[in-house]
gemmi code that builds the backbone of each chain (N, CA, C; Angstrom):
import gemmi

chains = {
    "A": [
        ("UNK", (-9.312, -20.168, -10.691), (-8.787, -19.181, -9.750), (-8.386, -17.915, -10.505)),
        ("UNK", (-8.700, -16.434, -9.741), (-8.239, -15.148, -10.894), (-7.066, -15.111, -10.032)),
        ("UNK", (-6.324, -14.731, -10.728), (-5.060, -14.122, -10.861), (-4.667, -12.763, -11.367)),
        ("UNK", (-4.191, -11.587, -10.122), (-4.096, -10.417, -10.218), (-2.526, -9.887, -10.250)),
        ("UNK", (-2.321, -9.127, -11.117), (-1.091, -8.636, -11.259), (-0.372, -7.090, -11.500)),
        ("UNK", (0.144, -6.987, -10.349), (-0.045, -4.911, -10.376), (1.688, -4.436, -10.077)),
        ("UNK", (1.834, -3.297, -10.515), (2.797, -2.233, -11.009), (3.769, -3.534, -11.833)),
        ("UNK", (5.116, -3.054, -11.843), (5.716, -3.440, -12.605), (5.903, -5.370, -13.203)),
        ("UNK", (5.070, -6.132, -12.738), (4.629, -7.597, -12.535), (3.403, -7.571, -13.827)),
        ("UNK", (2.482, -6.412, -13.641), (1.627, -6.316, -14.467), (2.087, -6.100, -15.642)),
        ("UNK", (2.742, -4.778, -15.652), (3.704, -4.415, -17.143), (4.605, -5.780, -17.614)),
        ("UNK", (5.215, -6.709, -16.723), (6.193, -7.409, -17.806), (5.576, -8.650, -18.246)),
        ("UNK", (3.844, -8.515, -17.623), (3.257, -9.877, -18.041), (1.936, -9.853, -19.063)),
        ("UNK", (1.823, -8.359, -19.255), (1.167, -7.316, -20.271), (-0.305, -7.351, -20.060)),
        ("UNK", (-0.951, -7.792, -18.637), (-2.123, -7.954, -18.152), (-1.743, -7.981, -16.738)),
        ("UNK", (-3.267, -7.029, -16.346), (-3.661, -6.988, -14.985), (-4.379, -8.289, -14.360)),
        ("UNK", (-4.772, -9.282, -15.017), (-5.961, -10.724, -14.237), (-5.686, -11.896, -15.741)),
        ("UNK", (-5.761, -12.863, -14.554), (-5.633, -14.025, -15.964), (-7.001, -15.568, -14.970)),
        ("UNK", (-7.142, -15.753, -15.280), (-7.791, -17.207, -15.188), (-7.654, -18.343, -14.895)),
        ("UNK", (-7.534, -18.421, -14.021), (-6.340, -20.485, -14.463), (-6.785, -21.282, -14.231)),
        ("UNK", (-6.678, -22.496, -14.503), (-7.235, -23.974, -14.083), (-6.098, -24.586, -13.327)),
        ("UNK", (-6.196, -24.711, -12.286), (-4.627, -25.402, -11.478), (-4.725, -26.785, -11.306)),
        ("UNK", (-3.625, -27.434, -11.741), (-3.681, -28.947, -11.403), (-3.552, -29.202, -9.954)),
        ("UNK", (-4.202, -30.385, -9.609), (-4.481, -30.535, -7.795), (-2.876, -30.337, -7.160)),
        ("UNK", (-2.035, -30.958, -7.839), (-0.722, -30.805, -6.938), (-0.141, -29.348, -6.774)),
        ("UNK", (-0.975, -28.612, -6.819), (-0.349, -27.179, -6.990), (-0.945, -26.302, -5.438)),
        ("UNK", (-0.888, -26.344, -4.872), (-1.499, -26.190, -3.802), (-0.872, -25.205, -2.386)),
        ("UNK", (0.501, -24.856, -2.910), (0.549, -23.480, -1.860), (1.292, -22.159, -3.035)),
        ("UNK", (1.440, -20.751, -2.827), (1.775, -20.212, -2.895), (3.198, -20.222, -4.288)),
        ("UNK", (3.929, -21.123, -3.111), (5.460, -21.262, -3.949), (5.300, -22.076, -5.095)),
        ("UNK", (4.674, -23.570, -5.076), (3.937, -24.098, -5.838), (3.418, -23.482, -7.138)),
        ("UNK", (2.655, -22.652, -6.695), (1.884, -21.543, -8.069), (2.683, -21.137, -8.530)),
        ("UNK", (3.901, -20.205, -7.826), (5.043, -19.675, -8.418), (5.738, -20.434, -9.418)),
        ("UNK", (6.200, -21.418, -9.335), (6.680, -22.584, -9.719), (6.325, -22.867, -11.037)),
        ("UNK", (4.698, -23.294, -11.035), (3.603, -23.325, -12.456), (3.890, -22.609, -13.105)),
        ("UNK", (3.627, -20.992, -12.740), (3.554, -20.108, -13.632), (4.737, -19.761, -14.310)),
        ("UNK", (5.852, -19.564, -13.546), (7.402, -19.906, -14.362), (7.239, -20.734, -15.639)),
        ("UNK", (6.557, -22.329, -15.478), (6.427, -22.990, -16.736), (5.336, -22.558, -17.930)),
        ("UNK", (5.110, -21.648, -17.446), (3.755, -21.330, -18.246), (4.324, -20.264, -19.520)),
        ("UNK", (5.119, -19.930, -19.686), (5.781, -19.233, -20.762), (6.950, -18.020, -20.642)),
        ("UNK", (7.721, -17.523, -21.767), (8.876, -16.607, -21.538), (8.535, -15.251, -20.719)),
        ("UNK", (7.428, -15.207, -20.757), (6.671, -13.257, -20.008), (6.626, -13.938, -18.634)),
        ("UNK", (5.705, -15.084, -18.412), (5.831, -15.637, -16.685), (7.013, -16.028, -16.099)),
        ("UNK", (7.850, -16.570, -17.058), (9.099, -17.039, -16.630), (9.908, -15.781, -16.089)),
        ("UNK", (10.372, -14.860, -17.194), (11.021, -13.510, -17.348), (10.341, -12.834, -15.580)),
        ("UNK", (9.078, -12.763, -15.619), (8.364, -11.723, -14.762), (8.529, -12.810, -12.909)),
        ("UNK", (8.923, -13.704, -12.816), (8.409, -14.515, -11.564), (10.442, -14.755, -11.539)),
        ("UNK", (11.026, -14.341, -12.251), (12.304, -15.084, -12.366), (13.176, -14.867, -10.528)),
        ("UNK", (13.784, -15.440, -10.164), (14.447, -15.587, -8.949), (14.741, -14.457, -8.455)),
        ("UNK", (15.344, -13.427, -9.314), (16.154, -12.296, -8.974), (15.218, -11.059, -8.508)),
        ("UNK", (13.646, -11.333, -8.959), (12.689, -10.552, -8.851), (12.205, -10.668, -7.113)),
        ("UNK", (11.932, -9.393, -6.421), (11.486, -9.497, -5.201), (9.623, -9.643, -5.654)),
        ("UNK", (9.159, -10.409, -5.122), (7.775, -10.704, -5.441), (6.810, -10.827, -4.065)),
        ("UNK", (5.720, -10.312, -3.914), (4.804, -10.564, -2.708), (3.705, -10.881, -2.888)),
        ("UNK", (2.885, -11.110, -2.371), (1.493, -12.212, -2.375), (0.496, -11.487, -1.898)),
        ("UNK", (-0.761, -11.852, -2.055), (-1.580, -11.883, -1.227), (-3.001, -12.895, -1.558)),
        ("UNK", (-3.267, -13.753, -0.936), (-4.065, -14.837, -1.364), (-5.426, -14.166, -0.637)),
        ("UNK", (-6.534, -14.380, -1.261), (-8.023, -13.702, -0.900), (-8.022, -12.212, -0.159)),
        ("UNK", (-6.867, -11.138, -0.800), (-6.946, -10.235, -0.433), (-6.165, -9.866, 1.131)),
        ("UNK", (-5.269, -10.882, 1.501), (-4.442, -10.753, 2.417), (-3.142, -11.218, 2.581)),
        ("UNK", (-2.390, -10.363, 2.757), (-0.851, -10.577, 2.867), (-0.115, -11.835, 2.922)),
        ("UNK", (0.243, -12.755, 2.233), (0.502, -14.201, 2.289), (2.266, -14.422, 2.100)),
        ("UNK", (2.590, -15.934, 2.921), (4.052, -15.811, 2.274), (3.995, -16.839, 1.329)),
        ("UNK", (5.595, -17.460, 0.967), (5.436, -18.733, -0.122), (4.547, -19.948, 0.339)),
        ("UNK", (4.733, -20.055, 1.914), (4.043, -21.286, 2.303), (2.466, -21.177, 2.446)),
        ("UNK", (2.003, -20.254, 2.263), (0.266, -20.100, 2.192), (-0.327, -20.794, 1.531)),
        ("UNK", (-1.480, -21.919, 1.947), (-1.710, -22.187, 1.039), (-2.755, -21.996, 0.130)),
        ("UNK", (-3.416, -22.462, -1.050), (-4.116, -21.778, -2.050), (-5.311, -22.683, -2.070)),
        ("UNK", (-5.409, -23.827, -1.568), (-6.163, -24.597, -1.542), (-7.646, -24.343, -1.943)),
        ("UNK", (-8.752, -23.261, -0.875), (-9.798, -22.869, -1.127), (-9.668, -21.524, -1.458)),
        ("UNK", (-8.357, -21.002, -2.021), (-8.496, -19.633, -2.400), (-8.708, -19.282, -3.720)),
        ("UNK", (-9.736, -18.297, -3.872), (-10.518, -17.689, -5.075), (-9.654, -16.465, -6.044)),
        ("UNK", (-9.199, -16.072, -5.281), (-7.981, -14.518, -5.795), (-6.627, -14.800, -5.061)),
        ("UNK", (-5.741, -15.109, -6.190), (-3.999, -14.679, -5.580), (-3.836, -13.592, -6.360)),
        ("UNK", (-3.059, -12.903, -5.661), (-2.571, -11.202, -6.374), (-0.872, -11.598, -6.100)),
        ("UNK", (-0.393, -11.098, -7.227), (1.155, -11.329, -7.124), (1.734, -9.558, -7.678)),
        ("UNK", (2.588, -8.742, -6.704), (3.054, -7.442, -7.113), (4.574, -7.331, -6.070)),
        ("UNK", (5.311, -6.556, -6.452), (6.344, -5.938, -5.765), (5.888, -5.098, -4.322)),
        ("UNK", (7.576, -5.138, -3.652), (6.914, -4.819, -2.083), (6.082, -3.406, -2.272)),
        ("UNK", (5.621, -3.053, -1.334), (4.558, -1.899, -1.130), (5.313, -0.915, -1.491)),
        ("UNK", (4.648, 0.405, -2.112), (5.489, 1.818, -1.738), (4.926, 2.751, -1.595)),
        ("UNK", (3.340, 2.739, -0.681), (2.776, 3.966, -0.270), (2.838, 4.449, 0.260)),
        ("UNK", (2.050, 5.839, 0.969), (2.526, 6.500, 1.583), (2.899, 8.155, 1.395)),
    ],
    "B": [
        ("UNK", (-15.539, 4.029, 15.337), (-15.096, 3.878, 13.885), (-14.876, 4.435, 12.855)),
        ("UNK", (-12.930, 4.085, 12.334), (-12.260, 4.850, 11.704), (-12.787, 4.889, 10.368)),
        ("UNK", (-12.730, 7.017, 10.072), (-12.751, 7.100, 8.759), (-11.625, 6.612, 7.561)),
        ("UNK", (-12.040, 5.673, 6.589), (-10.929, 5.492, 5.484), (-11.807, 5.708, 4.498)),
        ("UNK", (-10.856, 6.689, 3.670), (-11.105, 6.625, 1.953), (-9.693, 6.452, 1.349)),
        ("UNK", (-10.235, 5.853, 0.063), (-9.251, 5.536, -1.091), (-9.824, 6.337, -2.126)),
        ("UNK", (-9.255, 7.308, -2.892), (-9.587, 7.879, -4.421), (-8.893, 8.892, -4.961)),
        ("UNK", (-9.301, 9.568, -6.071), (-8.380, 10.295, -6.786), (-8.659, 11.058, -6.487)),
        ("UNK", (-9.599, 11.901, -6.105), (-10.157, 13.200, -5.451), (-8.675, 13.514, -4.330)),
        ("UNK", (-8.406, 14.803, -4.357), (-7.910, 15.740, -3.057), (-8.836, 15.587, -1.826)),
        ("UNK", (-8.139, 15.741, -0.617), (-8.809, 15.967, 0.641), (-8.386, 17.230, 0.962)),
        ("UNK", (-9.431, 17.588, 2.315), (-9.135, 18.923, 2.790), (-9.161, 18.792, 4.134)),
        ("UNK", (-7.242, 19.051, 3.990), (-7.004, 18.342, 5.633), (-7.255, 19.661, 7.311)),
        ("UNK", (-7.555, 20.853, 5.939), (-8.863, 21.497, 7.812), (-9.604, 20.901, 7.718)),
        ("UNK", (-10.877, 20.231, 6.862), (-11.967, 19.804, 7.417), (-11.674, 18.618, 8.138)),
        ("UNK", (-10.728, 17.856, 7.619), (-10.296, 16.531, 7.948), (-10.006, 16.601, 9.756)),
        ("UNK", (-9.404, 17.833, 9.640), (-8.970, 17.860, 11.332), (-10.142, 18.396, 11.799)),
        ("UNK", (-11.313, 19.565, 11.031), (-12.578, 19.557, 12.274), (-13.183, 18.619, 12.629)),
        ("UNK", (-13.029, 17.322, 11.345), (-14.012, 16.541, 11.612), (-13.478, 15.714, 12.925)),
        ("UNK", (-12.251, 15.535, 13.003), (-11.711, 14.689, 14.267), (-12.033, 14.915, 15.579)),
        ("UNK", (-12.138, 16.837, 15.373), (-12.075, 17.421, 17.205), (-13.328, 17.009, 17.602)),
        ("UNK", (-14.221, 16.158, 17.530), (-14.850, 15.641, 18.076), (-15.004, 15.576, 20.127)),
        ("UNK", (-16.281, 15.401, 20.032), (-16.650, 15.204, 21.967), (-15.632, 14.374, 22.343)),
        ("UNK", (-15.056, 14.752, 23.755), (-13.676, 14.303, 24.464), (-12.257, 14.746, 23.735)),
        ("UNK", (-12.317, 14.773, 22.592), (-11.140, 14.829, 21.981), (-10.123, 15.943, 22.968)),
        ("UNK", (-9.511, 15.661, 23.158), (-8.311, 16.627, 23.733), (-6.705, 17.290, 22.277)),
        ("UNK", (-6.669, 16.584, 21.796), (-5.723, 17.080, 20.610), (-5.718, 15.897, 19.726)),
        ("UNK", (-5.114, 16.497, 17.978), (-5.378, 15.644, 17.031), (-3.771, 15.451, 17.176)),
        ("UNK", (-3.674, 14.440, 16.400), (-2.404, 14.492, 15.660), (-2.221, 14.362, 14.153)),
        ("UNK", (-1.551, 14.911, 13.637), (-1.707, 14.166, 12.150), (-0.643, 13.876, 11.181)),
        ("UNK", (-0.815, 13.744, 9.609), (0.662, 13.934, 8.807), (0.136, 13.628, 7.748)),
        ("UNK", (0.648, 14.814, 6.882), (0.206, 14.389, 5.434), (1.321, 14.452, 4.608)),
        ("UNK", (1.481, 13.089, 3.599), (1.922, 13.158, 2.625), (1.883, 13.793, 1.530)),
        ("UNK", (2.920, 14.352, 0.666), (3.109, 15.023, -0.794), (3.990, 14.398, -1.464)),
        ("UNK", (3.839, 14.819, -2.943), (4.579, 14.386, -3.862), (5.870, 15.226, -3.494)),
        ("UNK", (7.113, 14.737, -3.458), (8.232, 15.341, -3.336), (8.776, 15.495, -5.245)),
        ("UNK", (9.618, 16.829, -5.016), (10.230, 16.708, -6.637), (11.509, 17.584, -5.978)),
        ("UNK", (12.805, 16.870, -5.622), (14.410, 17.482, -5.395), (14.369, 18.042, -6.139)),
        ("UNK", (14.582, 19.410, -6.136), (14.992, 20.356, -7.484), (16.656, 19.942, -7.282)),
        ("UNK", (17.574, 20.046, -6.355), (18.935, 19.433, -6.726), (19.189, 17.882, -7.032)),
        ("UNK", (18.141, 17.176, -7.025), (17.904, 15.988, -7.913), (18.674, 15.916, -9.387)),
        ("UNK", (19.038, 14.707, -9.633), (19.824, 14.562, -10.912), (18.636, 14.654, -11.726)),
        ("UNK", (17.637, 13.874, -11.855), (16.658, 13.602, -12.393), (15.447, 14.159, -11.780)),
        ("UNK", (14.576, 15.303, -12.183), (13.051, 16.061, -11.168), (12.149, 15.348, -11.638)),
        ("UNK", (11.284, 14.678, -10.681), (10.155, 14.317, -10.453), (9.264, 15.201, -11.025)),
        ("UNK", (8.666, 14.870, -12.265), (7.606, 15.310, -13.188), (5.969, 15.281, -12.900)),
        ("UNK", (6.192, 13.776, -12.462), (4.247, 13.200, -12.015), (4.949, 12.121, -11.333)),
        ("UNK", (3.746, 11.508, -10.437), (3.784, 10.307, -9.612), (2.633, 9.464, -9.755)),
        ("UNK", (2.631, 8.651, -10.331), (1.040, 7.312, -10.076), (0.996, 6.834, -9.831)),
        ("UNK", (0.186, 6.658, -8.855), (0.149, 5.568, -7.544), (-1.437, 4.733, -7.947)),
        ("UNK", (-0.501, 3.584, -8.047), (-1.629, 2.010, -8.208), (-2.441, 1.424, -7.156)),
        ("UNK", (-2.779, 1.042, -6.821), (-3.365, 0.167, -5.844), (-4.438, -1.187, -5.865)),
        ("UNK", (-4.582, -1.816, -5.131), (-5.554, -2.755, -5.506), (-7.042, -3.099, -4.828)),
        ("UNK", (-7.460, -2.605, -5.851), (-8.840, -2.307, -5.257), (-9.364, -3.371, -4.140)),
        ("UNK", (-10.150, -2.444, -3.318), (-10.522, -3.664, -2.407), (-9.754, -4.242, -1.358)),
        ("UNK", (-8.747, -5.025, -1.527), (-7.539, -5.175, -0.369), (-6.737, -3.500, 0.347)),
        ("UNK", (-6.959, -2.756, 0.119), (-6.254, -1.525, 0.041), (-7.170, -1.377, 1.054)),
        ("UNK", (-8.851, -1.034, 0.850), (-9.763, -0.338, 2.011), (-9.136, -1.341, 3.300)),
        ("UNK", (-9.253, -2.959, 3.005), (-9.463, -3.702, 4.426), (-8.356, -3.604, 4.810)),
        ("UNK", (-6.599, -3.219, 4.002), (-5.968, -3.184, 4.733), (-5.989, -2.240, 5.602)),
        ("UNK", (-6.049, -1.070, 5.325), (-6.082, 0.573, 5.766), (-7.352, 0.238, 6.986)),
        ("UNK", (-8.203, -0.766, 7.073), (-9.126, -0.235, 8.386), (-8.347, -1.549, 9.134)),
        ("UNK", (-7.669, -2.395, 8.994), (-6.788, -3.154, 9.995), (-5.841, -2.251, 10.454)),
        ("UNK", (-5.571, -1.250, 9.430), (-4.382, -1.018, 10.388), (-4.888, 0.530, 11.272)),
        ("UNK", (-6.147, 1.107, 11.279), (-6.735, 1.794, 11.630), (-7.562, 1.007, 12.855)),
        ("UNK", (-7.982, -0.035, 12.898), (-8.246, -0.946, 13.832), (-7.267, -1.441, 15.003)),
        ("UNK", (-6.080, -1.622, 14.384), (-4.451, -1.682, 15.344), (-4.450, -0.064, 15.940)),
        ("UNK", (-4.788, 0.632, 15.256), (-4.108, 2.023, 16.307), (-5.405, 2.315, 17.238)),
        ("UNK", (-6.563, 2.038, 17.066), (-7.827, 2.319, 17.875), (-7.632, 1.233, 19.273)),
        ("UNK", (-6.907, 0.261, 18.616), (-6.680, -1.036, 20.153), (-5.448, -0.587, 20.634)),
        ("UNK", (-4.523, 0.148, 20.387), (-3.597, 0.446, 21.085), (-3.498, 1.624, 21.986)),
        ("UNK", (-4.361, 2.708, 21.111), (-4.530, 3.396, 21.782), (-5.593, 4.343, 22.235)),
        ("UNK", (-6.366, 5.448, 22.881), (-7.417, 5.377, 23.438), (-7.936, 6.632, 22.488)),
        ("UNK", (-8.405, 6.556, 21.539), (-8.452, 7.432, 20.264), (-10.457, 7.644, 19.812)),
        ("UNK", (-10.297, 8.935, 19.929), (-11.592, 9.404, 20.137), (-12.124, 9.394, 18.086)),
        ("UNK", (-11.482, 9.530, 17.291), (-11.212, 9.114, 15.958), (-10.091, 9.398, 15.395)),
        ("UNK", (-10.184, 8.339, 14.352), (-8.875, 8.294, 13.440), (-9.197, 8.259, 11.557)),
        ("UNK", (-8.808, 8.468, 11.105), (-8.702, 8.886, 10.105), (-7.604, 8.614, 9.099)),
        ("UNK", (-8.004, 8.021, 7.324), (-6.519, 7.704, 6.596), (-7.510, 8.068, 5.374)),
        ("UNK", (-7.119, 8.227, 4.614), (-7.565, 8.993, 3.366), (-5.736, 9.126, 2.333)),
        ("UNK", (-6.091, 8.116, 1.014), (-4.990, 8.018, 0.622), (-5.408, 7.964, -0.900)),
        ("UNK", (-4.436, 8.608, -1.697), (-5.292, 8.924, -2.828), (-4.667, 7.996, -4.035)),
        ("UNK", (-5.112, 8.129, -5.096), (-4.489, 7.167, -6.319), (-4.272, 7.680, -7.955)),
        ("UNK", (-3.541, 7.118, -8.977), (-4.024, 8.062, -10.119), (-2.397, 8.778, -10.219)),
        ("UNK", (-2.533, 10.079, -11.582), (-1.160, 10.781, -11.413), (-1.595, 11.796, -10.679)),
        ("UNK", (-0.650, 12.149, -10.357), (0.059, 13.352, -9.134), (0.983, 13.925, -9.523)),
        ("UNK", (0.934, 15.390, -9.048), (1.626, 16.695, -9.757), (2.880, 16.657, -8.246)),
        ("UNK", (4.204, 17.264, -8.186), (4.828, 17.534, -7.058), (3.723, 18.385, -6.220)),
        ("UNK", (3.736, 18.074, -4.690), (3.560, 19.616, -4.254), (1.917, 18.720, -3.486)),
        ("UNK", (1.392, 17.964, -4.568), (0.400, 17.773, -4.404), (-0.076, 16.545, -3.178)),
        ("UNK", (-0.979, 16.772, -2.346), (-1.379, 15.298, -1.922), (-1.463, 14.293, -1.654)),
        ("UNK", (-0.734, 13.571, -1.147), (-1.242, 12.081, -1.314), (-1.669, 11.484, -0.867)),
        ("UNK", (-1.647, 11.630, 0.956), (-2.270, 11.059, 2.389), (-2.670, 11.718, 3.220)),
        ("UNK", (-3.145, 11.302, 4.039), (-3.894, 11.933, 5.567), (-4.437, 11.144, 6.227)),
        ("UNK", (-3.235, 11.439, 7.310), (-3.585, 10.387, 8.593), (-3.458, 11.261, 9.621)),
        ("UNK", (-4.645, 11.025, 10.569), (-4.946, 11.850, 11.601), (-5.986, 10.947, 12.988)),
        ("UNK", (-5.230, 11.426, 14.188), (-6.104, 10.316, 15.310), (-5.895, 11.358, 16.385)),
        ("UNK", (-7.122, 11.299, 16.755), (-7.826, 12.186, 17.734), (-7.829, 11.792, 19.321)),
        ("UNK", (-7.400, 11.663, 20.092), (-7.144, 11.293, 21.764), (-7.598, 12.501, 22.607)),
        ("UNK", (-7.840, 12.188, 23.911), (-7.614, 13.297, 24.560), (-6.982, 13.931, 25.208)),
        ("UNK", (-5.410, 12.648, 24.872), (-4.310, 13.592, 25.241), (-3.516, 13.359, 24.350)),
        ("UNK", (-2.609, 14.615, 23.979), (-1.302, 14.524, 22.894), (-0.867, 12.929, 22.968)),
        ("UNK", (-0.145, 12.699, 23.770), (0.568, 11.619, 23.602), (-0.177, 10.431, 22.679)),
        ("UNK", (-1.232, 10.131, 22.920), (-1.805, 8.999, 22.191), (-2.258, 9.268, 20.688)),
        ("UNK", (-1.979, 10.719, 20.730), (-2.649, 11.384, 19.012), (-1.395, 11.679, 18.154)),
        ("UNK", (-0.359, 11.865, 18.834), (0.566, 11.985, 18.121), (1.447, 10.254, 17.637)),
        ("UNK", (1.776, 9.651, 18.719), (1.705, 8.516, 18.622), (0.893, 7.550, 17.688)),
        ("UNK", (-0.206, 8.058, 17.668), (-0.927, 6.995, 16.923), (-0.911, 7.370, 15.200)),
        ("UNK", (-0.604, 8.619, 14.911), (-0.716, 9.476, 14.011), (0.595, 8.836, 13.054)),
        ("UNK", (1.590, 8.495, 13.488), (3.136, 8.242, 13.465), (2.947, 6.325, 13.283)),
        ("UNK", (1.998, 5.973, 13.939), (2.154, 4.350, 13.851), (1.185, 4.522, 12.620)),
        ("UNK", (0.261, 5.024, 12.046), (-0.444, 4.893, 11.096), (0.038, 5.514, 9.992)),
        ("UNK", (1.217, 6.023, 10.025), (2.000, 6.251, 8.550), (3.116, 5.657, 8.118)),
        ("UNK", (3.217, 4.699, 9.021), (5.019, 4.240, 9.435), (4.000, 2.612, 8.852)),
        ("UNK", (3.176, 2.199, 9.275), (2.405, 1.037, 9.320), (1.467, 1.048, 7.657)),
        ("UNK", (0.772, 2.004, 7.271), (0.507, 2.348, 5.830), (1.767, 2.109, 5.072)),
        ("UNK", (2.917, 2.826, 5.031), (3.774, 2.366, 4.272), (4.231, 1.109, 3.753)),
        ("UNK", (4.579, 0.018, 4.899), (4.304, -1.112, 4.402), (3.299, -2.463, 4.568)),
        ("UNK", (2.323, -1.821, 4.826), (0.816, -2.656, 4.783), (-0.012, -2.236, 3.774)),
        ("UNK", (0.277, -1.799, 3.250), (-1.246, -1.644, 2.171), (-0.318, -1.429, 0.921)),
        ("UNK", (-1.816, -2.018, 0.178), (-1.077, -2.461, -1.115), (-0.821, -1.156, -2.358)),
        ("UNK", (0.016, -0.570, -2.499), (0.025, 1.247, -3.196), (1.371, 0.534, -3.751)),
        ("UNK", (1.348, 1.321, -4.687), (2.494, 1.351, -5.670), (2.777, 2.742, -6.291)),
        ("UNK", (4.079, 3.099, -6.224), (4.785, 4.632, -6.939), (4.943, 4.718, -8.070)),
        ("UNK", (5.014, 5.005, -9.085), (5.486, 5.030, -10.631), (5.874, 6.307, -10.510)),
        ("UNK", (7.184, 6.722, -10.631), (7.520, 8.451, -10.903), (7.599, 8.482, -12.504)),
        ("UNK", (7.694, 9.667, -12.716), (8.119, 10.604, -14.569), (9.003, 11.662, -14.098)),
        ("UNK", (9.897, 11.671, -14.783), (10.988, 12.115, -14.629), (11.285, 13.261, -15.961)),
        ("UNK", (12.270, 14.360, -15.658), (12.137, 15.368, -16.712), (12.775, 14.928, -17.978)),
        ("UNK", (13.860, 14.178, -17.602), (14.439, 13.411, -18.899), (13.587, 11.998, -19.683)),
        ("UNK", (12.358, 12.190, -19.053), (11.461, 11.627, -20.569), (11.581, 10.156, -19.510)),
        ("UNK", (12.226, 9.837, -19.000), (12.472, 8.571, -17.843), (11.242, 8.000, -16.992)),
        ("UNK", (10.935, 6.831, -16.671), (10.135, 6.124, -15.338), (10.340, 5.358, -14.922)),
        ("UNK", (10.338, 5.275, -13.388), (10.597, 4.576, -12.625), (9.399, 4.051, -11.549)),
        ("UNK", (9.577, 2.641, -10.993), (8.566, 2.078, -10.003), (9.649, 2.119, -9.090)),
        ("UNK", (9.197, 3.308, -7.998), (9.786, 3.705, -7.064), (10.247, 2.144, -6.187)),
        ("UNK", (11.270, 1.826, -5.547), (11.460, 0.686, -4.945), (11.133, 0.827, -3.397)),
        ("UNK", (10.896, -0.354, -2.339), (10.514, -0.081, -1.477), (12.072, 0.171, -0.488)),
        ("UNK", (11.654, 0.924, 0.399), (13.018, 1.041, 1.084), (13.251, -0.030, 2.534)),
        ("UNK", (14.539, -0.050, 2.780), (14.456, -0.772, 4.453), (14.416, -0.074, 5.339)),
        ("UNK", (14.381, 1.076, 5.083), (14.270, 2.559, 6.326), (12.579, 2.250, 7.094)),
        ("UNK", (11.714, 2.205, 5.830), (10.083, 2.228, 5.978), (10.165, 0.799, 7.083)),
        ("UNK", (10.485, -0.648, 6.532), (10.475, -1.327, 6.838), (10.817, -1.262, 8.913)),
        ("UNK", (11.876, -1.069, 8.579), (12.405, -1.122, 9.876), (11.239, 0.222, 11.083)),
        ("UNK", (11.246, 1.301, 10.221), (9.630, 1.978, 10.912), (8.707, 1.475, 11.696)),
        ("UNK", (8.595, 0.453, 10.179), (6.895, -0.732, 10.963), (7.351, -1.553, 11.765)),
        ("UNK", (8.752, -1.710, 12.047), (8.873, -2.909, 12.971), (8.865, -2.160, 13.986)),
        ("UNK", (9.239, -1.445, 14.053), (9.911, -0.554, 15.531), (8.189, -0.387, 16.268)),
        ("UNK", (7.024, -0.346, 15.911), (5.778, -0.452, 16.346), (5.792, -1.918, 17.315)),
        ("UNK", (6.288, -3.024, 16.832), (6.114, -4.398, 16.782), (5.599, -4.303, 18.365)),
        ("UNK", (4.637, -4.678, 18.952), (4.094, -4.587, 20.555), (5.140, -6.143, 21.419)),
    ],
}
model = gemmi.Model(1)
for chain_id, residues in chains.items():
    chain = gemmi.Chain(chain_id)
    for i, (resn, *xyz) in enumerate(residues, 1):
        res = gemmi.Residue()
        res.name, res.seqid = resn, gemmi.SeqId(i, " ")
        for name, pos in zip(("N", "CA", "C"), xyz):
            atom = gemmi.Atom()
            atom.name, atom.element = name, gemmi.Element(name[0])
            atom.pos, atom.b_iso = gemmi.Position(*pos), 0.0
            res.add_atom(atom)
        chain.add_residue(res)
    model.add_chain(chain)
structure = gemmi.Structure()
structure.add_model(model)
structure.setup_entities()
């Protein structure tokens, strides 16, 4: 599964896309969140509780409970600010 | 079917509005965004770069150009939103919807900037004169905007 990561999410994880192999029990949204926390001090630091974080699984707006099951692209960034 | 572009290029929001007055059209409405820089600001807005994510950005921008064409009876509409750094003063959006009567062009003009704000995926980065940057945060003002649409 790619994994996309933009404005300040990108900067504290020092890449825009990563790769992953997900173990089967990993399977919605919050779940992933969860993983990637264990996955080292930059994922931990960057996904940490206090951080407002938003989703979007195959290119559409997702919450924690979405799940990831047949999805190809999760994008993880801070709320919107265009405009 | 609504015009959307995404890019770093400037638009040119007369042509943008000839292109709208289109057959039936009765009046446009529109609104364009700029880089703001408070000169009584503690800190002046230097540049602005706005991120986005490729791809989800176009389909969001024609959903939500698709929501204002079903709501309301819009002869064309139009969003053109740009990306990259940005000078104050300069550019950043254009949203414009064409009806043939005010009410539905102005209206729709207002749900498609209030609804861009927090639907599509854009991100702010300001530069600041004291050497400073910031990722602009999102506000609950915008938020509460897009709800106030809610049908």
């Amino acid at each position: 599964m790619k994994l996309l990561y933009f404005a300040w999410l990108r900067e504290k994880l020092g890449t825009s896309s990563e790769e992953v192999e997900l173990p089967e029990e990993v399977a919605t949204v919050a779940e992933l969140i969860d993983w990637l926390q264990a996955r080292g001090p930059r994922h931990a630091a960057a996904f940490a509780p206090e951080n407002v974080v938003r989703c979007a699984v195959d290119q559409e707006f997702s919450t924690a409970g979405a799940s990831i099951r047949h999805a190809s692209e999760v994008a993880f960034f801070p709320p919107v600010t265009g405009g | 079917m609504a015009r959307i572009l995404v890019r770093e290029a400037d638009f040119d929001a007369g042509a943008e509005l000839r292109r709208l007055a289109g057959p039936g059209a009765g009046g446009i409405g529109s609104f364009i965004g700029i880089v703001r820089s408070d000169p009584s600001a503690e800190r002046r807005v230097t540049a602005l770069t706005l991120e986005h994510y490729p791809g989800m950005t176009e389909r969001a921008l024609a959903t939500i150009a698709a929501e204002a064409e079903s709501r309301w009876n819009l002869i064309g509409c139009t969003i053109i939103h740009r990306f990259g750094r940005l000078l104050p003063g300069e550019n950043i959006v254009f949203v414009g919807a064409a009806s043939p009567h005010r009410e539905a062009a102005l209206a729709a003009a207002a749900f498609l900037i209030d609804w861009l704000k927090t639907k599509a995926p854009f991100w702010k980065h300001e530069a600041y004169d004291d050497g400073g940057a910031e990722w602009v945060a999102a506000r609950a003002a915008d938020e509460r905007a897009a709800d106030s649409w809610r049908a």
